[in-house]
Backbone as a ProteinNet text record, in pm:
[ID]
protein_1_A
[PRIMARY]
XXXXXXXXXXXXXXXXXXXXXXXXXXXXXXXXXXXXXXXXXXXXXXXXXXXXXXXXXXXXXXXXXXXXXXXXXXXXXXXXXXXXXXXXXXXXXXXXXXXXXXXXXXX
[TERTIARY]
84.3	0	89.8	47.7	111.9	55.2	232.7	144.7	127.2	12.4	-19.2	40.2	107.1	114.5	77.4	85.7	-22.6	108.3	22.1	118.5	175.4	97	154.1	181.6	253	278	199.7	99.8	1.1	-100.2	-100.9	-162	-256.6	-371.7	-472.2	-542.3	-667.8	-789.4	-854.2	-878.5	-966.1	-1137	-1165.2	-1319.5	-1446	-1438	-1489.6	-1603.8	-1666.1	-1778.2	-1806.4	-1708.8	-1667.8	-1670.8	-1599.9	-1625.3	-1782	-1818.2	-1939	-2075.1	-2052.1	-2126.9	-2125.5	-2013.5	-1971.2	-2034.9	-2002.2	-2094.9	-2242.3	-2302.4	-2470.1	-2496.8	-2412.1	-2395.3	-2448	-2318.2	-2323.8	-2440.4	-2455.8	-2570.4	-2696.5	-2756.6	-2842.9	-2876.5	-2732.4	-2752.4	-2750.8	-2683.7	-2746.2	-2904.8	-2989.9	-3101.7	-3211.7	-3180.9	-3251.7	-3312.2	-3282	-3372.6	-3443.1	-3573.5	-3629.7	-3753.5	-3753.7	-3815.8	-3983	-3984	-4166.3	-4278.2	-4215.9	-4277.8	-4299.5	-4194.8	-4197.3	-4087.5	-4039.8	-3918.8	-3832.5	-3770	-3582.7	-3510	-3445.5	-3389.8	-3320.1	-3236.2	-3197.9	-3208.7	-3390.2	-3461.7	-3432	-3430.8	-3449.1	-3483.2	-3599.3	-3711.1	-3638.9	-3659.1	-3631.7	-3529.4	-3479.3	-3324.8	-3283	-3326.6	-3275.7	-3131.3	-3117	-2960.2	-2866.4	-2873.7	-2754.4	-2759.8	-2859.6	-2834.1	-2815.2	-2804.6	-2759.9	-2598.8	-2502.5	-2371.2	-2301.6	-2233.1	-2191	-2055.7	-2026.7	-1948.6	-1848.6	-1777.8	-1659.2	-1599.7	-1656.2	-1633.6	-1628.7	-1622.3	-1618.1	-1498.4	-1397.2	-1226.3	-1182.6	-1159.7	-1125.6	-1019.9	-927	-751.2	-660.9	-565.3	-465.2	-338.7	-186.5	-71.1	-29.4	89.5	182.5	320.4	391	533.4	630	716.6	873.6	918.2	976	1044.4	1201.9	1267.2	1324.9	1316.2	1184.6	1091.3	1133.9	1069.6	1035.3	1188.4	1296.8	1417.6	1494.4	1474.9	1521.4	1389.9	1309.9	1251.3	1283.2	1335.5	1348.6	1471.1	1557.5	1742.2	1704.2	1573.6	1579.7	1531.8	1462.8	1403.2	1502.5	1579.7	1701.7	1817.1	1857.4	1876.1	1876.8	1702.7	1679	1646.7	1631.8	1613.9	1779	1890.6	2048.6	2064.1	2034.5	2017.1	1950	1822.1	1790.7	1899.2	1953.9	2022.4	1976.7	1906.8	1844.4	1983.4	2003.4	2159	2074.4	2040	1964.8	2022.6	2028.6	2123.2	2027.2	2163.4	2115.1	2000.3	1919.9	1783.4	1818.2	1801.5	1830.4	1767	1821.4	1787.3	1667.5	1710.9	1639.4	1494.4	1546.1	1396.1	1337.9	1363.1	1234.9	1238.3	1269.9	1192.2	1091.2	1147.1	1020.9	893.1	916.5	808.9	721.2	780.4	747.4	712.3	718.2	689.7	511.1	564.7	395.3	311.8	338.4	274.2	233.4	262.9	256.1	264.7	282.3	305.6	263.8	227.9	150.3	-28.1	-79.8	-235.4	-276.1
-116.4	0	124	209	323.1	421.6	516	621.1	735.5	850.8	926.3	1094.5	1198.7	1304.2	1399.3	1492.2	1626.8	1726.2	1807.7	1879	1994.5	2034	2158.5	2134.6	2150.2	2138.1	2166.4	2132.1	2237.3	2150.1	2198.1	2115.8	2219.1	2145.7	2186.3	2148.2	2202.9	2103.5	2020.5	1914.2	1825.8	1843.7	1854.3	1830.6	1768.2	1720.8	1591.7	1578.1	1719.2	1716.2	1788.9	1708.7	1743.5	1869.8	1958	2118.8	2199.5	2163.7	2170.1	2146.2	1996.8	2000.5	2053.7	2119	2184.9	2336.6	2400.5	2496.9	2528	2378.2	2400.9	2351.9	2330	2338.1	2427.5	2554.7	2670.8	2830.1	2739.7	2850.8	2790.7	2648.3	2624.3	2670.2	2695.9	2726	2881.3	2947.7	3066	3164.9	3047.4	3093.2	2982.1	2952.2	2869.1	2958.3	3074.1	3156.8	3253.5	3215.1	3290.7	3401.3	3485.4	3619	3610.2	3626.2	3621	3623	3751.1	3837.8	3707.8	3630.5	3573	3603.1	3726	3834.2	3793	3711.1	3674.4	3636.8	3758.3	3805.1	3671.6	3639.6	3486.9	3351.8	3336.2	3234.4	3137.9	3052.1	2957.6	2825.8	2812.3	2726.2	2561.6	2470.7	2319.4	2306.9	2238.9	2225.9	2337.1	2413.2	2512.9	2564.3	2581.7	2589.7	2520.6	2418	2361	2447.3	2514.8	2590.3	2725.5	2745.5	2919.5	2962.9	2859.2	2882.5	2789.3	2841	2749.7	2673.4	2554.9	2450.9	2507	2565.4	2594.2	2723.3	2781.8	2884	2862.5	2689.4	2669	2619.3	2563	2500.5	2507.8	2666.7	2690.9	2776.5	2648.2	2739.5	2611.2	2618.5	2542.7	2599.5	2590.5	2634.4	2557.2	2663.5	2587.7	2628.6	2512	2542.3	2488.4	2514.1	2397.9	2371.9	2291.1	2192.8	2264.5	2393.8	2534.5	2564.4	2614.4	2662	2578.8	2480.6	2375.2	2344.2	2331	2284.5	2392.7	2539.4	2669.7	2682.6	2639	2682.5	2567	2420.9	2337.5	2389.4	2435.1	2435.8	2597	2655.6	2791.3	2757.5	2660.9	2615.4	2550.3	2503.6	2393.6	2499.4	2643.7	2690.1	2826.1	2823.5	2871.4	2791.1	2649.3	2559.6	2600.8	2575.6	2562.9	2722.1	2814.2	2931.6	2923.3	2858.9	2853.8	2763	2711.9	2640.2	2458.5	2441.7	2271.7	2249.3	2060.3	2058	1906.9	1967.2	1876.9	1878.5	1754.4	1712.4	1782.8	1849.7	1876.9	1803.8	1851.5	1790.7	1703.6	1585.1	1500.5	1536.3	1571.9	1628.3	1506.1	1361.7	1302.7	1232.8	1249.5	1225.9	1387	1444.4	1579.3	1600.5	1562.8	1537.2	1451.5	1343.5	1239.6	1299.1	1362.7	1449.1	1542.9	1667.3	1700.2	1682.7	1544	1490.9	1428.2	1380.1	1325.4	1412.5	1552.8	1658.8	1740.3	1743.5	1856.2	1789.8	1688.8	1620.5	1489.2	1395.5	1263.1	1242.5	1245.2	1249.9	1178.2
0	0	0	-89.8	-102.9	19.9	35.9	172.2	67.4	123.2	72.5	186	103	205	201.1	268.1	254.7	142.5	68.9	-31.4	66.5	150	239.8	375.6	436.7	597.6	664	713	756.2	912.8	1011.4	1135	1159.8	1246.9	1318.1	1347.6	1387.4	1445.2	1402.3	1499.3	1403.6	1393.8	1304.8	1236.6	1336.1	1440.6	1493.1	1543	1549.1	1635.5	1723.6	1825.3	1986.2	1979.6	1934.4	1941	1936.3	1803.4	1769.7	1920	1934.4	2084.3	2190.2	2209.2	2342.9	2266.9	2134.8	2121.7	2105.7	2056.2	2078.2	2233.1	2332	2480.6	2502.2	2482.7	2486.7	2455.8	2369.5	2272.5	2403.9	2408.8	2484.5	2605.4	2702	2860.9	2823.9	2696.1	2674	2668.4	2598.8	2579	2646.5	2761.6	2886.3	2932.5	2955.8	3075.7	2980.4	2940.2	2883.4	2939.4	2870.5	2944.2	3031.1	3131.2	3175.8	2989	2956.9	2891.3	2734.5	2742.1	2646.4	2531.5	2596.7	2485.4	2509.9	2468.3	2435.7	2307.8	2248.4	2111	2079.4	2184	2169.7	2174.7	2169.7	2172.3	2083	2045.9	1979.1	1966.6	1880.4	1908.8	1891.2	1996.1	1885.3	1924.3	1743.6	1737.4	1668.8	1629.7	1552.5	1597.1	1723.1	1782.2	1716.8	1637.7	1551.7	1422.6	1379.2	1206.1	1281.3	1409.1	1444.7	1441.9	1447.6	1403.3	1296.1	1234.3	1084	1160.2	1102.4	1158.9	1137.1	1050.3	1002.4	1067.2	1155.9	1228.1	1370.7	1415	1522.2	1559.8	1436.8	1506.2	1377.6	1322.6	1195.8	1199.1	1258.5	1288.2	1280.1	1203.7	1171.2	1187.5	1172.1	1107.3	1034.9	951.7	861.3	969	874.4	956	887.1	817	710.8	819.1	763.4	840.9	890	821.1	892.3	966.4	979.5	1123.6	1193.1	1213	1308.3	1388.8	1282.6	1382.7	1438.6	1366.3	1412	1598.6	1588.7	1696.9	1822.3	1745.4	1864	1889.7	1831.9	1872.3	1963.6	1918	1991.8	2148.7	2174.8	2274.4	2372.6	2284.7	2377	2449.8	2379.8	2411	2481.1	2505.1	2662.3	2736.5	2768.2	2840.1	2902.2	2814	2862.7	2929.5	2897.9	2937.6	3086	3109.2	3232	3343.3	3314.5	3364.6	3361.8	3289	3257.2	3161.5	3220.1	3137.3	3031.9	2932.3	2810.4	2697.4	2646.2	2532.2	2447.2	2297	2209	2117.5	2041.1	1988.7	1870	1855.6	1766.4	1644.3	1514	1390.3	1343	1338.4	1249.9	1351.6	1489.9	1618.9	1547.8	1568.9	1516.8	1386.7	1293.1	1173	1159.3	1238	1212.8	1312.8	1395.5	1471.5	1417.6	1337.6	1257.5	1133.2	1067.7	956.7	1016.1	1122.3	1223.6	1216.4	1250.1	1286	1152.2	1062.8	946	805.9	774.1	695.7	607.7	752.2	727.5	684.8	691.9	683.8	787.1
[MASK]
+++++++++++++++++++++++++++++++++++++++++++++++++++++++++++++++++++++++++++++++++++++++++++++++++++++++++++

């Protein structure tokens, strides 16, 4: 079986749901307390609370990062770790590629 990879480096959230539910959560304990009067701008009848926010505006954040980046920021990290006084071996080039190949790269 052939592997398949992403054309751009690129990580972020996943799609899954889980977000989504925790925001028609949200929207719900929002418009629970509705007015004596019957008046609450933020009512919503039903289920309608799932078509009141669009999915894609709920975990619609990713980055990119080359694989440049990525080892310029671990060697930058290692050395304020050594700066603080932590005594940690330098970062193995081909352990964080394959990290970053996990992260930005694989599908």
């Amino acid at each position: 079986m052939s592997r398949s990879y992403k054309k751009t480096p690129y990580a972020g959230d996943r799609n899954d749901g889980y977000m989504k539910k925790q925001f028609n959560r949200k929207i719900r304990r929002q418009n629970k307390n509705i007015d004596p009067d019957g008046e609450n701008d933020n009512y919503l009848p039903n289920n309608s609370y799932k078509k009141a926010n669009e999915s894609w505006d709920i975990s619609d954040y990713g980055w990119t990062k080359s694989w440049e980046a990525y080892w310029g920021k671990c060697v930058s990290e290692w050395q304020s770790a050594r700066n603080r006084g932590y005594e940690e071996p330098y970062p193995d080039k081909e352990y964080e590629y394959k990290r970053w190949k996990k992260m930005y790269k694989q599908k």
